[in-house]
C-alpha positions as CSV (number, residue, x, y, z in Angstrom):
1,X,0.0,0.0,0.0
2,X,1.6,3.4,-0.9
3,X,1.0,6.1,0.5
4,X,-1.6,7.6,-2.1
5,X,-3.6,4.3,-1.6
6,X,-3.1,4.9,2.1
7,X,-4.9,8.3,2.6
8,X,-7.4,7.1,0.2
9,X,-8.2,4.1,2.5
10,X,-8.1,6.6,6.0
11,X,-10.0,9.2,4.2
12,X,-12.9,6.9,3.2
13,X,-12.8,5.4,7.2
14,X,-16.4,6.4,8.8
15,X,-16.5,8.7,11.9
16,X,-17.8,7.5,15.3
17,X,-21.8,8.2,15.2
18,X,-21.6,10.5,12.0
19,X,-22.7,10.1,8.8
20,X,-19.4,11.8,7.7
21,X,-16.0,10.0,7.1
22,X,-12.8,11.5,7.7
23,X,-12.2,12.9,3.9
24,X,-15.3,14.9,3.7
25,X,-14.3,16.1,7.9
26,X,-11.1,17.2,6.7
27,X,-9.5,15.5,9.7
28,X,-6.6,13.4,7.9
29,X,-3.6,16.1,8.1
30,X,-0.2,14.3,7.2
31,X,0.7,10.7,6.4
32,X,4.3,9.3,6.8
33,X,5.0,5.8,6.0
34,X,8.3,4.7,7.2
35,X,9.9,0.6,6.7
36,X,8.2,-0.2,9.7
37,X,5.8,2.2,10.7
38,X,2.9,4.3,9.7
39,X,2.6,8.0,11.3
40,X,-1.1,9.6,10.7
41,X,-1.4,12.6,12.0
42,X,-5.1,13.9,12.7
43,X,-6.2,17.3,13.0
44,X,-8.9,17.5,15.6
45,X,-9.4,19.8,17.9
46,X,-10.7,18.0,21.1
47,X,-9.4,15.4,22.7
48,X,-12.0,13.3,23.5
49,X,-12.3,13.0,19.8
50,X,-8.8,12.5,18.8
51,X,-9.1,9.2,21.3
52,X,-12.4,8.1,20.3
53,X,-11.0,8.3,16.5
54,X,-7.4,6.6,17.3
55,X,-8.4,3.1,18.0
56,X,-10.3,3.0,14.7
57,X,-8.0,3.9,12.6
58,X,-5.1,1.6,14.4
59,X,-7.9,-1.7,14.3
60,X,-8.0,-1.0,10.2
61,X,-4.2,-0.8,9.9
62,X,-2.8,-2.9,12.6
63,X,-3.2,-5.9,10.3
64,X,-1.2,-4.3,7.4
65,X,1.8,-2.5,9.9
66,X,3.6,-3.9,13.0
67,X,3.6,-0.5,14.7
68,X,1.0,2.3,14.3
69,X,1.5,5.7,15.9
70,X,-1.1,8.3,15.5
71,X,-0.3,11.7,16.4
72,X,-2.7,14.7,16.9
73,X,-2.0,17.9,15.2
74,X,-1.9,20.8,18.4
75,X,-1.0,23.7,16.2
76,X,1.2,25.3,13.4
77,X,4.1,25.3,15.3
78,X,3.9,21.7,16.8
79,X,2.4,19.6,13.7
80,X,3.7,16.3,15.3
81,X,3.1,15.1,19.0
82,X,3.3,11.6,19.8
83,X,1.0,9.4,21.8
84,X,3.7,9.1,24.9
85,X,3.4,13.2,25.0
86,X,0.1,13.8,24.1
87,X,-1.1,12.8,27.9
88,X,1.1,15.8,29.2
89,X,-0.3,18.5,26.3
90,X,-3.1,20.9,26.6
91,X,-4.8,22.8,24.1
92,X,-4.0,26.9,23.7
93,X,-7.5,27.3,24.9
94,X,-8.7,31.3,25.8
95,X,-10.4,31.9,29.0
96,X,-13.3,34.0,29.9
97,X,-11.4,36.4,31.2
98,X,-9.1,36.7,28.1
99,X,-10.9,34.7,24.9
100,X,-9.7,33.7,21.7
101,X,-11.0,34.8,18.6
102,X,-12.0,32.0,16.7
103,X,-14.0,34.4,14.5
104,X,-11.9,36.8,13.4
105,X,-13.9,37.3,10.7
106,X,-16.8,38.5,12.5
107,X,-16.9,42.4,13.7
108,X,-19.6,41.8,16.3
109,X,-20.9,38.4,18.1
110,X,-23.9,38.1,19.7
111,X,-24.7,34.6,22.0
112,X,-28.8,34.4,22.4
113,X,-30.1,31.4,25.3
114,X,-31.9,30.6,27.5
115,X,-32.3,29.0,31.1
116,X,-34.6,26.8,29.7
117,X,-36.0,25.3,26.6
118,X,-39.5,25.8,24.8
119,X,-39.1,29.7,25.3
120,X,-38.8,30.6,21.8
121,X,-35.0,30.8,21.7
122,X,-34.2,30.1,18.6
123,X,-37.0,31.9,16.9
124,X,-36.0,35.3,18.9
125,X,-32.4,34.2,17.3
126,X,-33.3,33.8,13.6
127,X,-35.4,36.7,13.9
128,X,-32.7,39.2,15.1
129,X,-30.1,37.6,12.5
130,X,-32.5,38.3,9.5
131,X,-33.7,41.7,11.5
132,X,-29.8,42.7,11.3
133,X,-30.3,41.9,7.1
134,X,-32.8,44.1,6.4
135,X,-31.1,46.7,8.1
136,X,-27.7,46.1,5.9
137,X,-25.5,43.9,7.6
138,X,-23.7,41.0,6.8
139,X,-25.3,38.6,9.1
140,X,-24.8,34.9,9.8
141,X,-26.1,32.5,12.5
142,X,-24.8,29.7,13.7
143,X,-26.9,26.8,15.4
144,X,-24.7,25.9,18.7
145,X,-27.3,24.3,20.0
146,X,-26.1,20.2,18.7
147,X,-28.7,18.6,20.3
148,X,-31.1,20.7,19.5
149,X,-30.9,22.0,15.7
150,X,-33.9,24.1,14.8
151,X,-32.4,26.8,12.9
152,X,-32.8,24.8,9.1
153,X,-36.2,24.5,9.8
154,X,-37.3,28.2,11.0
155,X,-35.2,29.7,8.0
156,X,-36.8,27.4,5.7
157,X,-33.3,25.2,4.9
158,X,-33.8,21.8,6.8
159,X,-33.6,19.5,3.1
160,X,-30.1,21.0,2.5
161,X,-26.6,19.1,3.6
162,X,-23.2,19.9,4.3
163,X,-21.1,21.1,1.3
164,X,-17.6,21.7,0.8
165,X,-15.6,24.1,-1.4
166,X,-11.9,24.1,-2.9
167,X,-10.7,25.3,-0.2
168,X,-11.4,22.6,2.1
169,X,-13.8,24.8,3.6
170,X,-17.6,23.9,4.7
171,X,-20.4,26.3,2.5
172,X,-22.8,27.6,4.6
173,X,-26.6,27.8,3.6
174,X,-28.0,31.3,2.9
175,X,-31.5,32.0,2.7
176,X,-32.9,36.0,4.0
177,X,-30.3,37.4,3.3
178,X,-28.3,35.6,6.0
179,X,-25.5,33.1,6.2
180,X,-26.1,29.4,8.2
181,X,-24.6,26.8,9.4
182,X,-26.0,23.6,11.6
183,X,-25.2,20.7,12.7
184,X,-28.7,19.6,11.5
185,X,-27.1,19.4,7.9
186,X,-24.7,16.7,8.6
187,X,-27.3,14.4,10.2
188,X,-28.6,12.0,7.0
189,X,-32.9,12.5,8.8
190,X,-33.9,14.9,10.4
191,X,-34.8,13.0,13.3
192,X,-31.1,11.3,13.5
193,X,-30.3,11.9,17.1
194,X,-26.3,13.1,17.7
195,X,-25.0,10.9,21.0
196,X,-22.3,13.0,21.1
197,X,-20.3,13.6,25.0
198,X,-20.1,17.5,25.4
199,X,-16.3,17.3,24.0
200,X,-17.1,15.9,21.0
201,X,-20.8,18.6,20.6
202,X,-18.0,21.4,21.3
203,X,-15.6,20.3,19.2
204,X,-18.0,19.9,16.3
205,X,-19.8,23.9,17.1
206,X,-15.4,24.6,17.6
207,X,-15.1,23.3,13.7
208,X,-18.4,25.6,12.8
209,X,-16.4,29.1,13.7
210,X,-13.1,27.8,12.0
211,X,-13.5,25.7,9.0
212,X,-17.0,27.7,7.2
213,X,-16.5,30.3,4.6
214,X,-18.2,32.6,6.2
215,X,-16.8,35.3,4.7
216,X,-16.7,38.9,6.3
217,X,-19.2,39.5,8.8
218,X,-20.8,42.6,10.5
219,X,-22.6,40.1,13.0
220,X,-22.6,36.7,14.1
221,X,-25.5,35.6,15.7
222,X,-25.2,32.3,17.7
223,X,-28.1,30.1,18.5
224,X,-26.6,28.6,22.0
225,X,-28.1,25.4,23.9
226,X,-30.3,26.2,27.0
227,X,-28.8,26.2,30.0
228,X,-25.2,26.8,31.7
229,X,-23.3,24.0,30.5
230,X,-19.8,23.6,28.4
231,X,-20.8,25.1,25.1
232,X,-22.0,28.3,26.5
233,X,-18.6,28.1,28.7
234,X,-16.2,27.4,25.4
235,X,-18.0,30.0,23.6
236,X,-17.0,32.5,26.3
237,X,-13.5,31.8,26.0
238,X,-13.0,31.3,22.6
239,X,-14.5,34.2,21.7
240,X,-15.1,37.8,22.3
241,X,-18.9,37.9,22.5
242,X,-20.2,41.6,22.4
243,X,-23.4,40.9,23.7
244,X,-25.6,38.1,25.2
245,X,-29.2,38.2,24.9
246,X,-31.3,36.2,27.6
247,X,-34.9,34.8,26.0
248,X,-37.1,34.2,28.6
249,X,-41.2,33.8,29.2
250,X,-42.6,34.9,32.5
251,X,-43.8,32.0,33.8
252,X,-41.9,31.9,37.5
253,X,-40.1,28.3,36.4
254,X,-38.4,29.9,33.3
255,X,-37.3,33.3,35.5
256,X,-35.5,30.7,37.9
257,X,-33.6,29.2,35.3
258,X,-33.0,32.5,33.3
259,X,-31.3,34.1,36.7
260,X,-29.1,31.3,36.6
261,X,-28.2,32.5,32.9
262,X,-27.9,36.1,34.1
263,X,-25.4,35.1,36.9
264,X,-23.6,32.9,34.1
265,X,-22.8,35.8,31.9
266,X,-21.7,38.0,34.8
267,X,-19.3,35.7,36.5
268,X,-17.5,34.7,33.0
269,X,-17.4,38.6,32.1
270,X,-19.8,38.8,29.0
271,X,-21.5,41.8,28.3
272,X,-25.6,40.9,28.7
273,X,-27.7,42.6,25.9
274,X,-30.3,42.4,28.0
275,X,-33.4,40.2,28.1
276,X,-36.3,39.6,25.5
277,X,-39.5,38.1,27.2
278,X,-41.1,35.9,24.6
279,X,-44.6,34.2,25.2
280,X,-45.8,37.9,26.8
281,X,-49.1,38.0,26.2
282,X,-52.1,36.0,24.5
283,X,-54.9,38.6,22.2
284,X,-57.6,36.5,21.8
285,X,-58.7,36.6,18.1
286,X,-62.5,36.7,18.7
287,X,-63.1,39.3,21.7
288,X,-59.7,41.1,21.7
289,X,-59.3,40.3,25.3
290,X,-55.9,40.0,26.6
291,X,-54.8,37.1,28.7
292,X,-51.6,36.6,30.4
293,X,-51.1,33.0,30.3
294,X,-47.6,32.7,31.3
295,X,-47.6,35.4,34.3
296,X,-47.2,39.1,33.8
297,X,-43.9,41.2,33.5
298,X,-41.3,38.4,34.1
299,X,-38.9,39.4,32.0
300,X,-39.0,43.2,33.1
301,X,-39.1,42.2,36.2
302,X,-35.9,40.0,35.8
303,X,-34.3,42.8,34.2
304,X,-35.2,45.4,36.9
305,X,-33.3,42.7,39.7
306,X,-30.0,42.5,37.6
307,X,-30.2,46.1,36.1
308,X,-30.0,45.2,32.7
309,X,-32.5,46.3,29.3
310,X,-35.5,44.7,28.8
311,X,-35.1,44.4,25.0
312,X,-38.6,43.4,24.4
313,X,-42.1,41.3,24.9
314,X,-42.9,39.5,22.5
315,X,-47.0,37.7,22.4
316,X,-48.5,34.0,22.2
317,X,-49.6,33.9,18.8
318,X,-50.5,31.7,16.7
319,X,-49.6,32.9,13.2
320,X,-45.7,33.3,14.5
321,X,-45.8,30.2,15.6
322,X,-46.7,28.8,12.3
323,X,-44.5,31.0,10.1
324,X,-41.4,29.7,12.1
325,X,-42.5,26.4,11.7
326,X,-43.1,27.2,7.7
327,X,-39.2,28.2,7.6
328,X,-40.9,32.1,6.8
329,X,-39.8,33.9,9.7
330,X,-42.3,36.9,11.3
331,X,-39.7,39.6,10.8
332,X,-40.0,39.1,6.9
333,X,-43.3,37.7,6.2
334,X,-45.3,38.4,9.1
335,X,-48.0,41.3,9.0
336,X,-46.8,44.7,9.7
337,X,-47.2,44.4,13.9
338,X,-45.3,41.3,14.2
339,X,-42.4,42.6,12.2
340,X,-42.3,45.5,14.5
341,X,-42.2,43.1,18.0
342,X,-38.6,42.2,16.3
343,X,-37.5,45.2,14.9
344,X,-37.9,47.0,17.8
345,X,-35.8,44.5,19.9
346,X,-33.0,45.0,17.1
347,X,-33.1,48.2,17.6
348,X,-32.1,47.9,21.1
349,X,-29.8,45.8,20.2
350,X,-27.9,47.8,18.4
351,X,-28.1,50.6,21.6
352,X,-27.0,48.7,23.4
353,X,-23.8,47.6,21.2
Protein backbone atom coordinates (compact mmCIF):
# COMPACT_ATOMS: atom_id res chain seq x y z
CA UNK A 1 0.00 0.00 0.00
CA UNK A 2 1.59 3.35 -0.86
CA UNK A 3 1.02 6.14 0.54
CA UNK A 4 -1.61 7.58 -2.07
CA UNK A 5 -3.63 4.27 -1.63
CA UNK A 6 -3.07 4.94 2.14
CA UNK A 7 -4.86 8.30 2.65
CA UNK A 8 -7.38 7.14 0.19
CA UNK A 9 -8.17 4.11 2.53
CA UNK A 10 -8.08 6.59 5.98
CA UNK A 11 -10.01 9.20 4.25
CA UNK A 12 -12.90 6.88 3.16
CA UNK A 13 -12.84 5.39 7.18
CA UNK A 14 -16.40 6.37 8.83
CA UNK A 15 -16.46 8.72 11.87
CA UNK A 16 -17.78 7.47 15.30
CA UNK A 17 -21.81 8.20 15.21
CA UNK A 18 -21.63 10.46 12.05
CA UNK A 19 -22.66 10.08 8.83
CA UNK A 20 -19.42 11.79 7.69
CA UNK A 21 -15.99 10.04 7.06
CA UNK A 22 -12.77 11.52 7.68
CA UNK A 23 -12.18 12.90 3.94
CA UNK A 24 -15.35 14.88 3.68
CA UNK A 25 -14.30 16.09 7.89
CA UNK A 26 -11.05 17.16 6.68
CA UNK A 27 -9.53 15.50 9.73
CA UNK A 28 -6.58 13.35 7.91
CA UNK A 29 -3.56 16.07 8.07
CA UNK A 30 -0.23 14.34 7.20
CA UNK A 31 0.70 10.68 6.35
CA UNK A 32 4.28 9.26 6.78
CA UNK A 33 5.02 5.81 5.97
CA UNK A 34 8.31 4.69 7.16
CA UNK A 35 9.85 0.57 6.72
CA UNK A 36 8.23 -0.22 9.71
CA UNK A 37 5.83 2.17 10.68
CA UNK A 38 2.91 4.30 9.70
CA UNK A 39 2.58 8.00 11.26
CA UNK A 40 -1.12 9.56 10.71
CA UNK A 41 -1.39 12.63 12.02
CA UNK A 42 -5.15 13.86 12.69
CA UNK A 43 -6.20 17.28 13.01
CA UNK A 44 -8.86 17.49 15.61
CA UNK A 45 -9.40 19.75 17.90
CA UNK A 46 -10.71 18.01 21.05
CA UNK A 47 -9.43 15.44 22.65
CA UNK A 48 -11.98 13.32 23.54
CA UNK A 49 -12.29 12.97 19.83
CA UNK A 50 -8.80 12.48 18.78
CA UNK A 51 -9.06 9.24 21.32
CA UNK A 52 -12.39 8.07 20.29
CA UNK A 53 -10.99 8.29 16.46
CA UNK A 54 -7.43 6.56 17.29
CA UNK A 55 -8.43 3.14 18.00
CA UNK A 56 -10.35 3.04 14.69
CA UNK A 57 -7.96 3.88 12.64
CA UNK A 58 -5.13 1.58 14.39
CA UNK A 59 -7.92 -1.67 14.35
CA UNK A 60 -8.05 -1.04 10.18
CA UNK A 61 -4.21 -0.75 9.86
CA UNK A 62 -2.81 -2.88 12.57
CA UNK A 63 -3.25 -5.90 10.32
CA UNK A 64 -1.22 -4.32 7.43
CA UNK A 65 1.76 -2.45 9.93
CA UNK A 66 3.61 -3.87 12.98
CA UNK A 67 3.57 -0.53 14.72
CA UNK A 68 1.01 2.28 14.29
CA UNK A 69 1.50 5.72 15.90
CA UNK A 70 -1.08 8.29 15.50
CA UNK A 71 -0.27 11.67 16.37
CA UNK A 72 -2.65 14.69 16.92
CA UNK A 73 -2.03 17.91 15.20
CA UNK A 74 -1.87 20.76 18.37
CA UNK A 75 -0.98 23.74 16.15
CA UNK A 76 1.18 25.31 13.41
CA UNK A 77 4.10 25.33 15.30
CA UNK A 78 3.87 21.71 16.75
CA UNK A 79 2.41 19.61 13.73
CA UNK A 80 3.70 16.34 15.30
CA UNK A 81 3.10 15.06 18.95
CA UNK A 82 3.29 11.60 19.80
CA UNK A 83 0.97 9.36 21.82
CA UNK A 84 3.73 9.08 24.86
CA UNK A 85 3.41 13.24 25.04
CA UNK A 86 0.11 13.78 24.09
CA UNK A 87 -1.14 12.82 27.87
CA UNK A 88 1.14 15.77 29.21
CA UNK A 89 -0.27 18.48 26.27
CA UNK A 90 -3.11 20.87 26.65
CA UNK A 91 -4.79 22.85 24.07
CA UNK A 92 -3.99 26.91 23.72
CA UNK A 93 -7.52 27.30 24.90
CA UNK A 94 -8.71 31.30 25.82
CA UNK A 95 -10.38 31.88 29.05
CA UNK A 96 -13.32 33.99 29.88
CA UNK A 97 -11.43 36.44 31.21
CA UNK A 98 -9.13 36.69 28.09
CA UNK A 99 -10.89 34.70 24.87
CA UNK A 100 -9.75 33.67 21.65
CA UNK A 101 -11.01 34.84 18.56
CA UNK A 102 -11.97 32.00 16.71
CA UNK A 103 -14.02 34.41 14.51
CA UNK A 104 -11.91 36.81 13.41
CA UNK A 105 -13.90 37.31 10.68
CA UNK A 106 -16.81 38.47 12.46
CA UNK A 107 -16.89 42.40 13.69
CA UNK A 108 -19.63 41.83 16.35
CA UNK A 109 -20.87 38.39 18.12
CA UNK A 110 -23.87 38.12 19.70
CA UNK A 111 -24.71 34.59 21.97
CA UNK A 112 -28.79 34.36 22.44
CA UNK A 113 -30.10 31.41 25.33
CA UNK A 114 -31.87 30.58 27.51
CA UNK A 115 -32.34 29.00 31.15
CA UNK A 116 -34.65 26.83 29.66
CA UNK A 117 -36.01 25.32 26.60
CA UNK A 118 -39.52 25.76 24.84
CA UNK A 119 -39.08 29.66 25.26
CA UNK A 120 -38.78 30.61 21.82
CA UNK A 121 -35.00 30.85 21.71
CA UNK A 122 -34.23 30.08 18.62
CA UNK A 123 -37.04 31.85 16.90
CA UNK A 124 -35.95 35.26 18.87
CA UNK A 125 -32.38 34.20 17.26
CA UNK A 126 -33.28 33.84 13.62
CA UNK A 127 -35.35 36.68 13.92
CA UNK A 128 -32.65 39.24 15.07
CA UNK A 129 -30.14 37.61 12.47
CA UNK A 130 -32.52 38.26 9.45
CA UNK A 131 -33.74 41.70 11.49
CA UNK A 132 -29.78 42.71 11.27
CA UNK A 133 -30.34 41.94 7.09
CA UNK A 134 -32.76 44.07 6.43
CA UNK A 135 -31.14 46.74 8.14
CA UNK A 136 -27.72 46.10 5.94
CA UNK A 137 -25.50 43.93 7.58
CA UNK A 138 -23.70 40.97 6.75
CA UNK A 139 -25.31 38.64 9.05
CA UNK A 140 -24.81 34.92 9.76
CA UNK A 141 -26.12 32.49 12.47
CA UNK A 142 -24.85 29.65 13.70
CA UNK A 143 -26.91 26.81 15.37
CA UNK A 144 -24.70 25.94 18.69
CA UNK A 145 -27.27 24.26 20.01
CA UNK A 146 -26.12 20.25 18.67
CA UNK A 147 -28.65 18.57 20.27
CA UNK A 148 -31.11 20.66 19.46
CA UNK A 149 -30.90 22.04 15.66
CA UNK A 150 -33.89 24.12 14.81
CA UNK A 151 -32.38 26.84 12.85
CA UNK A 152 -32.84 24.83 9.09
CA UNK A 153 -36.20 24.47 9.79
CA UNK A 154 -37.32 28.20 11.04
CA UNK A 155 -35.17 29.74 7.98
CA UNK A 156 -36.81 27.40 5.67
CA UNK A 157 -33.31 25.16 4.88
CA UNK A 158 -33.81 21.77 6.78
CA UNK A 159 -33.61 19.53 3.07
CA UNK A 160 -30.06 20.97 2.48
CA UNK A 161 -26.55 19.14 3.57
CA UNK A 162 -23.17 19.89 4.29
CA UNK A 163 -21.10 21.13 1.35
CA UNK A 164 -17.59 21.66 0.76
CA UNK A 165 -15.61 24.07 -1.44
CA UNK A 166 -11.93 24.06 -2.95
CA UNK A 167 -10.69 25.34 -0.19
CA UNK A 168 -11.44 22.58 2.10
CA UNK A 169 -13.84 24.80 3.62
CA UNK A 170 -17.58 23.87 4.73
CA UNK A 171 -20.40 26.25 2.51
CA UNK A 172 -22.80 27.59 4.62
CA UNK A 173 -26.61 27.81 3.55
CA UNK A 174 -28.01 31.33 2.86
CA UNK A 175 -31.49 32.03 2.65
CA UNK A 176 -32.90 35.97 4.00
CA UNK A 177 -30.34 37.37 3.30
CA UNK A 178 -28.28 35.65 6.03
CA UNK A 179 -25.48 33.06 6.20
CA UNK A 180 -26.14 29.43 8.17
CA UNK A 181 -24.57 26.80 9.42
CA UNK A 182 -25.96 23.57 11.64
CA UNK A 183 -25.22 20.65 12.71
CA UNK A 184 -28.72 19.59 11.53
CA UNK A 185 -27.05 19.44 7.90
CA UNK A 186 -24.74 16.74 8.63
CA UNK A 187 -27.30 14.35 10.16
CA UNK A 188 -28.64 11.96 7.01
CA UNK A 189 -32.87 12.45 8.76
CA UNK A 190 -33.95 14.91 10.38
CA UNK A 191 -34.79 12.99 13.26
CA UNK A 192 -31.07 11.27 13.47
CA UNK A 193 -30.32 11.90 17.08
CA UNK A 194 -26.32 13.09 17.71
CA UNK A 195 -25.00 10.91 20.99
CA UNK A 196 -22.32 12.98 21.12
CA UNK A 197 -20.27 13.59 25.02
CA UNK A 198 -20.12 17.51 25.41
CA UNK A 199 -16.27 17.33 24.02
CA UNK A 200 -17.08 15.95 20.97
CA UNK A 201 -20.75 18.62 20.58
CA UNK A 202 -17.97 21.40 21.32
CA UNK A 203 -15.60 20.33 19.17
CA UNK A 204 -18.04 19.94 16.28
CA UNK A 205 -19.81 23.88 17.06
CA UNK A 206 -15.36 24.61 17.57
CA UNK A 207 -15.10 23.26 13.66
CA UNK A 208 -18.38 25.62 12.80
CA UNK A 209 -16.42 29.10 13.75
CA UNK A 210 -13.09 27.81 12.04
CA UNK A 211 -13.49 25.66 8.97
CA UNK A 212 -17.04 27.69 7.20
CA UNK A 213 -16.50 30.27 4.56
CA UNK A 214 -18.22 32.63 6.25
CA UNK A 215 -16.82 35.34 4.69
CA UNK A 216 -16.66 38.91 6.26
CA UNK A 217 -19.23 39.52 8.84
CA UNK A 218 -20.84 42.62 10.50
CA UNK A 219 -22.58 40.14 13.01
CA UNK A 220 -22.64 36.71 14.05
CA UNK A 221 -25.52 35.65 15.74
CA UNK A 222 -25.16 32.31 17.70
CA UNK A 223 -28.08 30.13 18.53
CA UNK A 224 -26.60 28.62 21.99
CA UNK A 225 -28.07 25.43 23.91
CA UNK A 226 -30.29 26.20 26.96
CA UNK A 227 -28.83 26.18 30.03
CA UNK A 228 -25.20 26.84 31.67
CA UNK A 229 -23.29 23.95 30.49
CA UNK A 230 -19.82 23.56 28.36
CA UNK A 231 -20.81 25.15 25.11
CA UNK A 232 -22.03 28.31 26.52
CA UNK A 233 -18.57 28.11 28.67
CA UNK A 234 -16.22 27.43 25.38
CA UNK A 235 -17.97 30.03 23.56
CA UNK A 236 -16.99 32.52 26.32
CA UNK A 237 -13.47 31.82 26.04
CA UNK A 238 -12.99 31.27 22.62
CA UNK A 239 -14.50 34.18 21.73
CA UNK A 240 -15.07 37.80 22.30
CA UNK A 241 -18.92 37.90 22.54
CA UNK A 242 -20.19 41.60 22.44
CA UNK A 243 -23.44 40.85 23.72
CA UNK A 244 -25.55 38.09 25.23
CA UNK A 245 -29.24 38.25 24.87
CA UNK A 246 -31.32 36.15 27.59
CA UNK A 247 -34.85 34.77 26.02
CA UNK A 248 -37.11 34.20 28.61
CA UNK A 249 -41.17 33.80 29.17
CA UNK A 250 -42.63 34.92 32.52
CA UNK A 251 -43.77 32.04 33.82
CA UNK A 252 -41.85 31.92 37.48
CA UNK A 253 -40.07 28.30 36.38
CA UNK A 254 -38.41 29.86 33.31
CA UNK A 255 -37.27 33.26 35.46
CA UNK A 256 -35.48 30.71 37.92
CA UNK A 257 -33.56 29.19 35.31
CA UNK A 258 -33.05 32.51 33.34
CA UNK A 259 -31.34 34.10 36.65
CA UNK A 260 -29.10 31.32 36.65
CA UNK A 261 -28.21 32.47 32.89
CA UNK A 262 -27.91 36.07 34.10
CA UNK A 263 -25.37 35.08 36.87
CA UNK A 264 -23.64 32.94 34.09
CA UNK A 265 -22.79 35.84 31.94
CA UNK A 266 -21.72 37.99 34.78
CA UNK A 267 -19.30 35.71 36.54
CA UNK A 268 -17.50 34.69 33.02
CA UNK A 269 -17.37 38.56 32.07
CA UNK A 270 -19.84 38.77 29.00
CA UNK A 271 -21.49 41.84 28.29
CA UNK A 272 -25.57 40.92 28.74
CA UNK A 273 -27.66 42.64 25.94
CA UNK A 274 -30.34 42.40 27.99
CA UNK A 275 -33.37 40.22 28.07
CA UNK A 276 -36.26 39.63 25.46
CA UNK A 277 -39.51 38.09 27.22
CA UNK A 278 -41.08 35.94 24.63
CA UNK A 279 -44.64 34.19 25.22
CA UNK A 280 -45.84 37.88 26.81
CA UNK A 281 -49.07 37.95 26.22
CA UNK A 282 -52.11 36.03 24.47
CA UNK A 283 -54.95 38.62 22.23
CA UNK A 284 -57.61 36.48 21.79
CA UNK A 285 -58.67 36.65 18.10
CA UNK A 286 -62.53 36.66 18.74
CA UNK A 287 -63.11 39.32 21.73
CA UNK A 288 -59.69 41.08 21.70
CA UNK A 289 -59.25 40.29 25.30
CA UNK A 290 -55.88 39.99 26.62
CA UNK A 291 -54.83 37.09 28.72
CA UNK A 292 -51.57 36.58 30.41
CA UNK A 293 -51.08 33.02 30.28
CA UNK A 294 -47.58 32.74 31.33
CA UNK A 295 -47.57 35.38 34.34
CA UNK A 296 -47.22 39.05 33.78
CA UNK A 297 -43.94 41.24 33.46
CA UNK A 298 -41.27 38.40 34.14
CA UNK A 299 -38.89 39.45 31.99
CA UNK A 300 -38.99 43.19 33.13
CA UNK A 301 -39.09 42.18 36.25
CA UNK A 302 -35.86 40.04 35.82
CA UNK A 303 -34.34 42.84 34.15
CA UNK A 304 -35.20 45.36 36.88
CA UNK A 305 -33.33 42.73 39.72
CA UNK A 306 -30.02 42.50 37.61
CA UNK A 307 -30.15 46.08 36.10
CA UNK A 308 -30.00 45.19 32.71
CA UNK A 309 -32.47 46.33 29.25
CA UNK A 310 -35.47 44.68 28.79
CA UNK A 311 -35.14 44.39 25.00
CA UNK A 312 -38.56 43.42 24.43
CA UNK A 313 -42.05 41.25 24.89
CA UNK A 314 -42.90 39.52 22.48
CA UNK A 315 -47.00 37.67 22.41
CA UNK A 316 -48.51 34.03 22.16
CA UNK A 317 -49.62 33.92 18.85
CA UNK A 318 -50.52 31.68 16.67
CA UNK A 319 -49.63 32.88 13.22
CA UNK A 320 -45.69 33.29 14.53
CA UNK A 321 -45.84 30.16 15.58
CA UNK A 322 -46.70 28.82 12.27
CA UNK A 323 -44.49 31.00 10.13
CA UNK A 324 -41.42 29.66 12.10
CA UNK A 325 -42.55 26.37 11.67
CA UNK A 326 -43.06 27.20 7.68
CA UNK A 327 -39.24 28.23 7.59
CA UNK A 328 -40.85 32.07 6.81
CA UNK A 329 -39.76 33.94 9.73
CA UNK A 330 -42.33 36.85 11.31
CA UNK A 331 -39.73 39.65 10.82
CA UNK A 332 -39.96 39.08 6.94
CA UNK A 333 -43.29 37.72 6.19
CA UNK A 334 -45.33 38.43 9.14
CA UNK A 335 -47.96 41.32 8.99
CA UNK A 336 -46.84 44.73 9.74
CA UNK A 337 -47.19 44.43 13.92
CA UNK A 338 -45.32 41.29 14.24
CA UNK A 339 -42.45 42.58 12.25
CA UNK A 340 -42.33 45.47 14.51
CA UNK A 341 -42.20 43.14 17.97
CA UNK A 342 -38.58 42.16 16.30
CA UNK A 343 -37.45 45.24 14.92
CA UNK A 344 -37.87 46.99 17.83
CA UNK A 345 -35.76 44.48 19.86
CA UNK A 346 -33.05 44.97 17.11
CA UNK A 347 -33.11 48.25 17.63
CA UNK A 348 -32.13 47.95 21.11
CA UNK A 349 -29.81 45.78 20.22
CA UNK A 350 -27.86 47.85 18.37
CA UNK A 351 -28.12 50.56 21.59
CA UNK A 352 -27.05 48.67 23.44
CA UNK A 353 -23.78 47.60 21.18
Amino acid sequence: MNREDLIKFLESIKYPNLEKSLGDLKLIDEVDISENSVKIILSIVSNDSFLKVKPIIEKELIKKFEKIVISKKINEAEAVQSVAKKENSSLAHGTTGKPNNRAPYAKKIIAVTSGKGGVGKTTVSVNIAIGLAQKGFKVGILDADVYGPNVPRMTGTEIEKLQWNDNDKMIPSENFGIKIMSVGYTTPKSDTPLVWRSSVAVSAVTQFLEDVEWGELDFMVIDMPPGTGDIQLTMAQELPISAGIIVTTPQQISLDDVSRSVMMFKDIGVKIGGVVENMSYFIAPDTGTRYDIFGTDGGKKIAENYNIPLLGQIPLETKIRELGDEGTPAISLGDNNQKKFYKDIVENILKEL
